[in-house]
NUZAGU-202040 format. One record per residue (C-alpha): x, y, z; residue number from 1. Coordinates in pm, whole numbers. Layout:
<vexkols>
(vexkol (X, Y, Z), NUM)
...
</vexkols>
This chain:
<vexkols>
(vexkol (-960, 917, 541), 1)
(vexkol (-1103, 1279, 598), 2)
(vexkol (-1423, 1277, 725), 3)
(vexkol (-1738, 1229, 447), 4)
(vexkol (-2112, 1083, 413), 5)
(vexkol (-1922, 766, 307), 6)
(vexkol (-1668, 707, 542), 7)
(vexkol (-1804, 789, 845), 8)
(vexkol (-2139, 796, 1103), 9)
(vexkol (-2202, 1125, 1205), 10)
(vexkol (-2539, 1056, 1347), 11)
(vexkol (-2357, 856, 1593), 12)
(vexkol (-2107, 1135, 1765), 13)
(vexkol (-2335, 1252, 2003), 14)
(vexkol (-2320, 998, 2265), 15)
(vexkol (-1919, 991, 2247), 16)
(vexkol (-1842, 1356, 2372), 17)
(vexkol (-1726, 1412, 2628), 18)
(vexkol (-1626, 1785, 2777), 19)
(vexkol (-1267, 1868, 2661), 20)
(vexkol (-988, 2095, 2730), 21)
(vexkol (-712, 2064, 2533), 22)
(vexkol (-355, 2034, 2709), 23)
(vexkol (-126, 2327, 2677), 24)
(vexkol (164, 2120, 2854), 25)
(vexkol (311, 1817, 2790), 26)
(vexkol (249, 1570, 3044), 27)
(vexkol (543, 1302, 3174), 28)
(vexkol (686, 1107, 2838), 29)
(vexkol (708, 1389, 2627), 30)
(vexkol (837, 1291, 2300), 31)
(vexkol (1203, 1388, 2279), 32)
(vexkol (1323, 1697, 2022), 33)
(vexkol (1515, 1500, 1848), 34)
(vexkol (1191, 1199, 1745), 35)
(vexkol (926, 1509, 1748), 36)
(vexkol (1097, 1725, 1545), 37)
(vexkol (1244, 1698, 1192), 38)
(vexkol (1273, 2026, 1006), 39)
(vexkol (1226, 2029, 673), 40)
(vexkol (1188, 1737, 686), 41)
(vexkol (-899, 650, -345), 42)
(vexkol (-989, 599, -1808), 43)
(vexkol (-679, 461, -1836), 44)
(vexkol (-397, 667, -1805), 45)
(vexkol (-214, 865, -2052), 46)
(vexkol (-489, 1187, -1985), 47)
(vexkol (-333, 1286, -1634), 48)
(vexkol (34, 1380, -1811), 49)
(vexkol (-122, 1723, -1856), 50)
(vexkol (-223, 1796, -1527), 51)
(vexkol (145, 1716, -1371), 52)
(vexkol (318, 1969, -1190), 53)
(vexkol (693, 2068, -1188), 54)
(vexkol (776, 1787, -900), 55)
(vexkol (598, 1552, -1104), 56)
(vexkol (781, 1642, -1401), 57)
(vexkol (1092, 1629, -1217), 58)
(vexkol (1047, 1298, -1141), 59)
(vexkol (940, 1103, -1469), 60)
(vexkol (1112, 830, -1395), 61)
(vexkol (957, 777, -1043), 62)
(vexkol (1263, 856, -809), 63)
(vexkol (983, 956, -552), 64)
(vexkol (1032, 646, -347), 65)
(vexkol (1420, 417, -338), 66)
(vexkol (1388, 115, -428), 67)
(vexkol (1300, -162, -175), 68)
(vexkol (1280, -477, -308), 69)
(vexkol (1642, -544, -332), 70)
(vexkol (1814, -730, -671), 71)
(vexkol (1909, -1162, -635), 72)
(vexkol (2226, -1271, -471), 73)
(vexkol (2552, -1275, -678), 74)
(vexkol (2588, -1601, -789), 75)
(vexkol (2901, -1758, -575), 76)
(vexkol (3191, -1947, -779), 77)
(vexkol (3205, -2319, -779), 78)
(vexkol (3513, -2516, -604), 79)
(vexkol (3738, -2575, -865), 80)
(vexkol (3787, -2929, -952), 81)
(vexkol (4092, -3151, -819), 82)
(vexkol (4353, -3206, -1059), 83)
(vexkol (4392, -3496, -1254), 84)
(vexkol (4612, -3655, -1503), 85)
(vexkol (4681, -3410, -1799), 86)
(vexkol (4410, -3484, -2072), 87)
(vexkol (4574, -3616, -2414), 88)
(vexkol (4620, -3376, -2726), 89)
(vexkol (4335, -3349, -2945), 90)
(vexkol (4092, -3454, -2709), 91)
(vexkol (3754, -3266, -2634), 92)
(vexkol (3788, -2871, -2405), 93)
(vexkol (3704, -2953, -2065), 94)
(vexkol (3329, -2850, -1949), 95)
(vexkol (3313, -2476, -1783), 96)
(vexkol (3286, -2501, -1456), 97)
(vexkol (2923, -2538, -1313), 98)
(vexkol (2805, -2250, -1109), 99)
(vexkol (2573, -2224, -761), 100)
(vexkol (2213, -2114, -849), 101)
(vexkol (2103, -1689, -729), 102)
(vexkol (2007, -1698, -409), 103)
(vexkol (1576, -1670, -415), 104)
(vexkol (1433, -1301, -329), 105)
(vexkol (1141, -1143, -308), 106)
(vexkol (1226, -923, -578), 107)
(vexkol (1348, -1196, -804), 108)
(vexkol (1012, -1352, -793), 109)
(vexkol (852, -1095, -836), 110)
(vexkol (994, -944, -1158), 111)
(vexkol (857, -1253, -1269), 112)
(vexkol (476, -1184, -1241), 113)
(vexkol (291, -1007, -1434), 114)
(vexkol (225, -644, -1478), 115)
(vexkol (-122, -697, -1455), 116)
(vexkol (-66, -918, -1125), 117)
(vexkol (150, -669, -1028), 118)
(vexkol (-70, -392, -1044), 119)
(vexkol (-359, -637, -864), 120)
(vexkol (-157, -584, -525), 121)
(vexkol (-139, -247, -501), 122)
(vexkol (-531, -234, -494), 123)
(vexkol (-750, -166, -184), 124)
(vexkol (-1048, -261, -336), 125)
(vexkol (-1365, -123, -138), 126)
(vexkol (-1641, -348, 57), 127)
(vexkol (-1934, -318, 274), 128)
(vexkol (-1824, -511, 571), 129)
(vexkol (-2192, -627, 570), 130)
(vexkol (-2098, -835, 237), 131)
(vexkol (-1726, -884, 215), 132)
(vexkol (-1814, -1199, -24), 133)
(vexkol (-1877, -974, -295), 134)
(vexkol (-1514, -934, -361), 135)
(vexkol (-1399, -1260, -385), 136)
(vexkol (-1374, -1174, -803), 137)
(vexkol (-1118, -897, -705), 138)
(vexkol (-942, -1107, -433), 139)
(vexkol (-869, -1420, -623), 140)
(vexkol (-754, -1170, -927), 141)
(vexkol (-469, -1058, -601), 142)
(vexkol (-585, -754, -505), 143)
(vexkol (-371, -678, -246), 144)
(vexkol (-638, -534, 44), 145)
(vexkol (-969, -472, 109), 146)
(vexkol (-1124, -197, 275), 147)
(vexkol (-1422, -248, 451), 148)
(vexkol (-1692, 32, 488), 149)
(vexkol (-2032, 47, 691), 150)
(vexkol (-2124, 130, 1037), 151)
(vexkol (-2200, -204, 1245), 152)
(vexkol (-2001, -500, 1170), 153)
(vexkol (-2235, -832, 1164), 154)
(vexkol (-2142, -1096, 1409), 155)
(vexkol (-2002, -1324, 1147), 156)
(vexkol (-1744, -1072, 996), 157)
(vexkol (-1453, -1311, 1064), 158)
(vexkol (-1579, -1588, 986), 159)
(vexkol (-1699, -1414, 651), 160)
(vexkol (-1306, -1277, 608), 161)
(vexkol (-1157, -1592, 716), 162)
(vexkol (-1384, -1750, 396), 163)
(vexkol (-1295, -1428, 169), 164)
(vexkol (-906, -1499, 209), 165)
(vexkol (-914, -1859, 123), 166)
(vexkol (-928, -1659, -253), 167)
(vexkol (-610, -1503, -207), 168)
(vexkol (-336, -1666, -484), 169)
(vexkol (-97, -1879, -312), 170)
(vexkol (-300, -1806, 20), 171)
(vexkol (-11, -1477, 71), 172)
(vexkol (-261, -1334, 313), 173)
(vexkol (-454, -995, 257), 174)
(vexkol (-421, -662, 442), 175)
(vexkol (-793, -624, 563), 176)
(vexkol (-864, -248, 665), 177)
(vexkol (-1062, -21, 797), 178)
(vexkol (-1096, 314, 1042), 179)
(vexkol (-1116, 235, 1390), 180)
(vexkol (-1037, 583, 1517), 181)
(vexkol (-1245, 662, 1816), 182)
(vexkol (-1546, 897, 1849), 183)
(vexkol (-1757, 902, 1561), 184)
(vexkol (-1525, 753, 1287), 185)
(vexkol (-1529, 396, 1389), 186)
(vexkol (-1645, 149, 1161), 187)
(vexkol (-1640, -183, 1381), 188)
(vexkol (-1680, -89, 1714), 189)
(vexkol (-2039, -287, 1797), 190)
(vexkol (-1778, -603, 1781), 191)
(vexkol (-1465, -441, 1899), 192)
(vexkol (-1571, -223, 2150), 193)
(vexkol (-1593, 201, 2163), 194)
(vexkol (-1332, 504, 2208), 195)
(vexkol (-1396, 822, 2241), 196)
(vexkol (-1251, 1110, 2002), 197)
(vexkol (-881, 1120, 2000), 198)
(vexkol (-935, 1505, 2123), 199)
(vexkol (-1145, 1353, 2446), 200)
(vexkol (-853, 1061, 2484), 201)
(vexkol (-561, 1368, 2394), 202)
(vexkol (-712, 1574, 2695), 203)
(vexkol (-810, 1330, 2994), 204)
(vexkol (-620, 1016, 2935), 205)
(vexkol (-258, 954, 2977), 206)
(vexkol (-46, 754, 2710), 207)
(vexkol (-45, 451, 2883), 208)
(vexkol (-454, 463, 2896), 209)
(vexkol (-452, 546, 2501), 210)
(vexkol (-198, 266, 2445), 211)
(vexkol (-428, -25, 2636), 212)
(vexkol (-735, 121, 2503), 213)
(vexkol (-594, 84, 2179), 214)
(vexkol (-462, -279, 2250), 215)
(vexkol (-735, -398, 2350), 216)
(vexkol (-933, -265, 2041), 217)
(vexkol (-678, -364, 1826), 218)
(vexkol (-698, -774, 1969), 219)
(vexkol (-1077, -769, 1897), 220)
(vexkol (-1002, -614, 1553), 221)
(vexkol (-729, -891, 1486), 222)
(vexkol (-996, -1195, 1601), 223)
(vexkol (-1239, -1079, 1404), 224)
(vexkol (-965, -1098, 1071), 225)
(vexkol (-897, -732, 1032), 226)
(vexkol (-536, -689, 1039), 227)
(vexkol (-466, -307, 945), 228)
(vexkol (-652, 23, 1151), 229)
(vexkol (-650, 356, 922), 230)
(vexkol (-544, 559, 1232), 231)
(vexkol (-409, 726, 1434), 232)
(vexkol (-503, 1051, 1329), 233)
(vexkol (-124, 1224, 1321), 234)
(vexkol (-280, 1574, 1305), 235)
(vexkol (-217, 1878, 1474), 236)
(vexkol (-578, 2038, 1533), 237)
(vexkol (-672, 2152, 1885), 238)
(vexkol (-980, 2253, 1768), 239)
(vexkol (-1301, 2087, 1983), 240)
(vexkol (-1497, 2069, 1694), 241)
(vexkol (-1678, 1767, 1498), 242)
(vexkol (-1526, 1722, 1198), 243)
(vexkol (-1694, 1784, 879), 244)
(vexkol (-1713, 2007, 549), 245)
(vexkol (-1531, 2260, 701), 246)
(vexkol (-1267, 2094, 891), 247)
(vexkol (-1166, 1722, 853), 248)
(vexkol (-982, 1698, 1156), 249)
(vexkol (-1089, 1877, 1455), 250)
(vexkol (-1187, 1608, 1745), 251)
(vexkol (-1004, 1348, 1538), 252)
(vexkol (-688, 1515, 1623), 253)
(vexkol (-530, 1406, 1966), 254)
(vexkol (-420, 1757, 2045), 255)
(vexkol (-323, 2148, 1909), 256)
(vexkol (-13, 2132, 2089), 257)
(vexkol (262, 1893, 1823), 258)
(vexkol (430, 1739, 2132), 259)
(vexkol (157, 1605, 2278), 260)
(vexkol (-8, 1494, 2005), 261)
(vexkol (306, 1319, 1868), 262)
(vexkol (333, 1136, 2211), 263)
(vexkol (-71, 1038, 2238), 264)
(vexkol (-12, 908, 1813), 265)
(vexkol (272, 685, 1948), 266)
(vexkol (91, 539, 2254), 267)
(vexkol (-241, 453, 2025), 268)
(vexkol (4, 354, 1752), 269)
(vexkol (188, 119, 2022), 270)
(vexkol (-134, -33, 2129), 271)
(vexkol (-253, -122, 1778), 272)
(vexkol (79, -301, 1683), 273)
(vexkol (104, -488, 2047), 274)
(vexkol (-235, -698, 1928), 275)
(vexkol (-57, -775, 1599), 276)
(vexkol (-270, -458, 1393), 277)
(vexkol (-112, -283, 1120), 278)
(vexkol (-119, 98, 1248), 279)
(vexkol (-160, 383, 953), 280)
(vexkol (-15, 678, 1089), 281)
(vexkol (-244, 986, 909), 282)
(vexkol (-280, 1229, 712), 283)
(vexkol (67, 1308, 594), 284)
(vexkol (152, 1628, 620), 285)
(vexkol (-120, 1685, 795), 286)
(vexkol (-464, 1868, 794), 287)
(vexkol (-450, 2062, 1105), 288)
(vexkol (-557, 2403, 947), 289)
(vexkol (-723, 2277, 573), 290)
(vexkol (-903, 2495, 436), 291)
(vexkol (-1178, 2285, 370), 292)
(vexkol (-1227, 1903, 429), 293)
(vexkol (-1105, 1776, 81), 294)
(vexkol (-1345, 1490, 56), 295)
(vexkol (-1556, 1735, -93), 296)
(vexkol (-1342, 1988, -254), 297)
(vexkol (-1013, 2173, -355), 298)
(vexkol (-843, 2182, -13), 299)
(vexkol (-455, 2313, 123), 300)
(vexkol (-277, 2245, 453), 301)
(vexkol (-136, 2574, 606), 302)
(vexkol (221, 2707, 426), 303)
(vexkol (457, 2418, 448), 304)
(vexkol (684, 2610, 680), 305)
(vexkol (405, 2607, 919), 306)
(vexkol (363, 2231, 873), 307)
(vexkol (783, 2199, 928), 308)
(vexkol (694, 2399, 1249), 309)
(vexkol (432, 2154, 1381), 310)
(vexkol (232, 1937, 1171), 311)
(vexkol (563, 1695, 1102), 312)
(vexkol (586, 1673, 1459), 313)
(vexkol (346, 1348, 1523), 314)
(vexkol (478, 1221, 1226), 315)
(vexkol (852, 1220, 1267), 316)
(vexkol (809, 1120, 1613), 317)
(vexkol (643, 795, 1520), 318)
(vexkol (858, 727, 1208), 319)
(vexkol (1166, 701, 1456), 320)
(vexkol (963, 494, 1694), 321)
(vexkol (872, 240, 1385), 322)
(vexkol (573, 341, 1214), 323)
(vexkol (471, 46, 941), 324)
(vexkol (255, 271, 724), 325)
(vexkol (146, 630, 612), 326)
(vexkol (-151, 739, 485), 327)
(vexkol (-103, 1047, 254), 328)
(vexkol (-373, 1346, 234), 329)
(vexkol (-522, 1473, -86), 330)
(vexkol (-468, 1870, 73), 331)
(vexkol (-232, 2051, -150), 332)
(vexkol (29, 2242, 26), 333)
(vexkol (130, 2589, -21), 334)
(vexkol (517, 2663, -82), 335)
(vexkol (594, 2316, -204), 336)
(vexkol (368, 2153, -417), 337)
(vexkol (21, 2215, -569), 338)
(vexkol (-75, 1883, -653), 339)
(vexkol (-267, 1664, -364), 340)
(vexkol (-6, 1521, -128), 341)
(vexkol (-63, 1169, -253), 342)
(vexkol (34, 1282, -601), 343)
(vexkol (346, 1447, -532), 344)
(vexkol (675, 1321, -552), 345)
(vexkol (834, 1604, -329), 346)
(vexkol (632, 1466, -31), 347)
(vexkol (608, 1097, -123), 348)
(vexkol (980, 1096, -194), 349)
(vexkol (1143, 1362, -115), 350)
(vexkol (985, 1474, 240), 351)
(vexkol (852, 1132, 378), 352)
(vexkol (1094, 925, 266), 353)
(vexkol (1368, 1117, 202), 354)
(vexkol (1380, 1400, 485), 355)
(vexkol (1163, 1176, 733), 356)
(vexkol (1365, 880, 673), 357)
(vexkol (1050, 654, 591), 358)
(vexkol (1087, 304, 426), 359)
(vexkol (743, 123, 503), 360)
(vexkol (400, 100, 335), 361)
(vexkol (258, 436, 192), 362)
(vexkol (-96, 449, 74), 363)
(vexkol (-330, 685, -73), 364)
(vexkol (-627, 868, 100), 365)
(vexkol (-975, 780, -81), 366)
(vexkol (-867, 926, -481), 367)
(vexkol (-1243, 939, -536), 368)
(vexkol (-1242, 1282, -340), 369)
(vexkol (-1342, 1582, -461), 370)
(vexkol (-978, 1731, -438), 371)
(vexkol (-852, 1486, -698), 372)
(vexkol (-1120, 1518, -936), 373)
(vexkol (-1075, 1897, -899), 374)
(vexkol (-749, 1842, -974), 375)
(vexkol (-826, 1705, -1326), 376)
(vexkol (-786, 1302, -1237), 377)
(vexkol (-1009, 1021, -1317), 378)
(vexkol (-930, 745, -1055), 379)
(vexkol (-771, 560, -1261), 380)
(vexkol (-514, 817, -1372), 381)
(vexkol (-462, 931, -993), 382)
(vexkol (-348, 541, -950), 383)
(vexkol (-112, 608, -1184), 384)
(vexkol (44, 945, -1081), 385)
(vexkol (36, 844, -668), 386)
(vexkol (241, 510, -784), 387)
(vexkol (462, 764, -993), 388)
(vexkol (512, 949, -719), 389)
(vexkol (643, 698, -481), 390)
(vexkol (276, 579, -284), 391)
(vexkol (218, 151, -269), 392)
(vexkol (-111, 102, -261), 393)
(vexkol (-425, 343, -367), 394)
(vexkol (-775, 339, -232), 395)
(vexkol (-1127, 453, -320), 396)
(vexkol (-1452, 487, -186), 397)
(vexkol (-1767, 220, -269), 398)
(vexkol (-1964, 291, -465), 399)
(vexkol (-2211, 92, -695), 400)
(vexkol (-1925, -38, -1003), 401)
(vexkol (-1656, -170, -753), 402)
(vexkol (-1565, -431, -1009), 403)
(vexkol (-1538, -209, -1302), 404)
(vexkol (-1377, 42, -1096), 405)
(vexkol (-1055, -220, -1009), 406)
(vexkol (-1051, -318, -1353), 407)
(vexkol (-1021, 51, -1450), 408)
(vexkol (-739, 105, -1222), 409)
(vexkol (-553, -191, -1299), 410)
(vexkol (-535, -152, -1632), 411)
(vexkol (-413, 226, -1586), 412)
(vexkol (-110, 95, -1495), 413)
(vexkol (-77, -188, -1710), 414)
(vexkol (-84, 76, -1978), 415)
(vexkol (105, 349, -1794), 416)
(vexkol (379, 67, -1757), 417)
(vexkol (343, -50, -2131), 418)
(vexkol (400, 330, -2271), 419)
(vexkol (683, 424, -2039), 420)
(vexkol (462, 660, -1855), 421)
(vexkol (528, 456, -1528), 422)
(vexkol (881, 226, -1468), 423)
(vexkol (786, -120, -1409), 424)
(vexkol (1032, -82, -1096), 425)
(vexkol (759, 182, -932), 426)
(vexkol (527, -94, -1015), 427)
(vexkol (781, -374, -794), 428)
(vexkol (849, -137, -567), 429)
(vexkol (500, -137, -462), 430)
(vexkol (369, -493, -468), 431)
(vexkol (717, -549, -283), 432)
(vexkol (604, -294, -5), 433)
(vexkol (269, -453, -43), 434)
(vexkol (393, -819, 54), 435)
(vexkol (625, -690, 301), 436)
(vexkol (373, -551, 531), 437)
(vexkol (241, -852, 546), 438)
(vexkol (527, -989, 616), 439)
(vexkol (553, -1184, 345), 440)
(vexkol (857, -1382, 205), 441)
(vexkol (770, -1535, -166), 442)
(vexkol (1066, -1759, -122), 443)
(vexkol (863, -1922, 174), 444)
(vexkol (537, -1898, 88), 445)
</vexkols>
């Protein structure tokens, strides 16, 4: 997420800097031109039809993201019987022939839940890691994460997550999240241990540095039952700065220069998936150069051919090297869409999956920003439009309703579903995408 008085410690990023100069050069493992470069390439709902733009409009139907959860086997003839002695006149038609049952899927299964189960598991629903209990409601209701906020994890988090998934329906596991970035933007790191700011790691430390650091992180993260990082931070910002109001990214960004920061995102991405942590490669398109952090306000990314130039870069390089997840930005961005990224079918579907070739788990930044309300949406009808538009899951900040909140959102899209407004197969899309990066198989579970 962008940096904001809710997601992150800024009292705490004074001890963690370090001098920096950013690298000009790429050092040995540069990222390749052909993985670095691909040009071009958190009410219910019915309110949020009016603020659509022309890509949402274009895609009514939801053809933002393919569709991933596959159809059930063709059921496969039966052997024809052996032949027998010719069956005297008059007597009864012979049986039809009995065939072999559909092969189980995924997909099959799923198409029979619920909508309102359905739209449970594309959920993140927000928690103080300091009392994860409180969401057991939301959990055993299949919610399909959680995303755990505060600044020092207590010594029993595990043990309190290990208890909070024993509410998950059919025990499918939970996708447990939360930023563990380096610098000031770490969440955990009293149990987990500290990194400094991307920038700092981006200007001293070579990838093979970033991708133990992050390993090691990443294992302490995994035994204490947190199983997906928000980061790396896949932005192009050379800027020494600390982020804030002004600039989101600044020393959360590994580098200025697109080839080294691609290759420093794909080391730290590495690390985290080596200790068995889901990686969330972000903010796609990218905020080096926002106007403003959008947390708070209104914000756009630099012209989009600027972002073809360089801020793909990271992101295309770690696609082709296996990327999991993406974490979309809530920046509009000039010359291709004015709606915030996670709303917009042209970059959901058309430039992250289509261009960038991108088939895993896409999720929202926080739609309680101030760019989405500015954009005219309620939470609950930005749910709706980022699942239109091809994203999985959708997130929020905590605040002080969390339960009413979920219930909001989940029954925007029961009712976007019900009217037409959103396909039901956006809906399986999603909770497939959902299971899937947990690795889940219904047909085993």
């Amino acid at each position: 997420m962008p940096q904001s008085t809710t997601s992150t410690r800024m009292s705490a990023f004074a001890p963690r800097l370090r001098p920096a100069v950013v690298r000009a050069v790429v050092r040995g493992g540069a990222v390749t031109a052909s993985a670095a470069l691909v040009l071009t390439g958190c009410g219910a709902g019915g309110g949020a039809k009016q603020h659509i733009s022309a890509d949402s409009r274009a895609s009514a139907s939801a053809t933002g993201a393919p569709n991933r959860t596959g159809s059930p086997s063709s059921s496969q003839p039966a052997p024809q019987p052996r032949s027998g002695p010719s069956r005297p006149t008059g007597s009864s038609p012979a049986a039809p022939a009995a065939t072999a049952p559909a092969a189980c899927t995924t997909a099959a299964r799923l198409a029979g839940w619920s909508d309102q189960r359905l739209a449970m598991l594309t959920i993140a629903v927000p928690v103080s890691e300091n009392a994860v209990g409180t969401v057991a409601p939301e959990v055993a209701a299949g919610a399909g994460g959680v995303l755990l906020f505060g600044s020092s994890a207590p010594p029993r988090l595990g043990a309190d997550l290990t208890a909070l998934k024993t509410h998950v329906p059919g025990r499918l596991g939970l996708l447990v999240m939360t930023d563990e970035e380096g610098g000031a933007v770490q969440r955990m790191d009293n149990l987990v241990g500290s990194l400094p700011w991307p920038g700092w790691m981006g200007a001293h430390w070579t990838p093979d540095r970033i991708r133990q650091a992050a390993a090691q992180v990443g294992a302490r993260m995994a035994a204490a039952q947190v199983n997906m990082d928000l980061a790396p931070v896949a932005d192009v910002d050379g800027k020494q700065v600390v982020p804030g109001s002004g600039d989101p990214d600044g020393l959360r960004s590994f580098s200025g220069d697109p080839a080294v920061a691609a290759r420093d995102t794909v080391a730290f991405m590495q690390g985290l998936r080596s200790a068995g942590v889901i990686p969330v490669l972000k903010h796609f398109p990218g905020l080096g150069g926002s106007t403003v952090n959008s947390d708070f306000a209104p914000a756009h990314t630099v012209p989009w051919t600027a972002e073809v130039g360089s801020g793909l870069t990271p992101f295309s390089a770690a696609i082709a090297a296996g990327a999991p997840a993406v974490m979309m930005s809530n920046d509009s961005v000039p010359g291709l869409t004015t709606l915030p990224a996670g709303l917009s079918p042209t970059l959901v579907g058309t430039e992250l999956r289509g261009r960038l070739g991108f088939h895993g788990l896409v999720l929202t930044d926080s739609l309680s920003a101030g760019a989405v309300s500015g954009a005219g949406y309620s939470v609950p009808q930005a749910a709706v439009q980022a699942l239109r538009a091809g994203a999985d899951m959708v997130m929020s900040d905590l605040g002080p309703r969390v339960q009413a909140q979920t219930s909001a959102i989940a029954a925007a899209e029961v009712a976007a579903v019900a009217s037409g407004h959103l396909p039901r197969s956006r809906l399986l899309d999603a909770a497939a995408a959902v299971l899937a990066s947990r690795q889940v198989d219904l047909c085993r579970a």
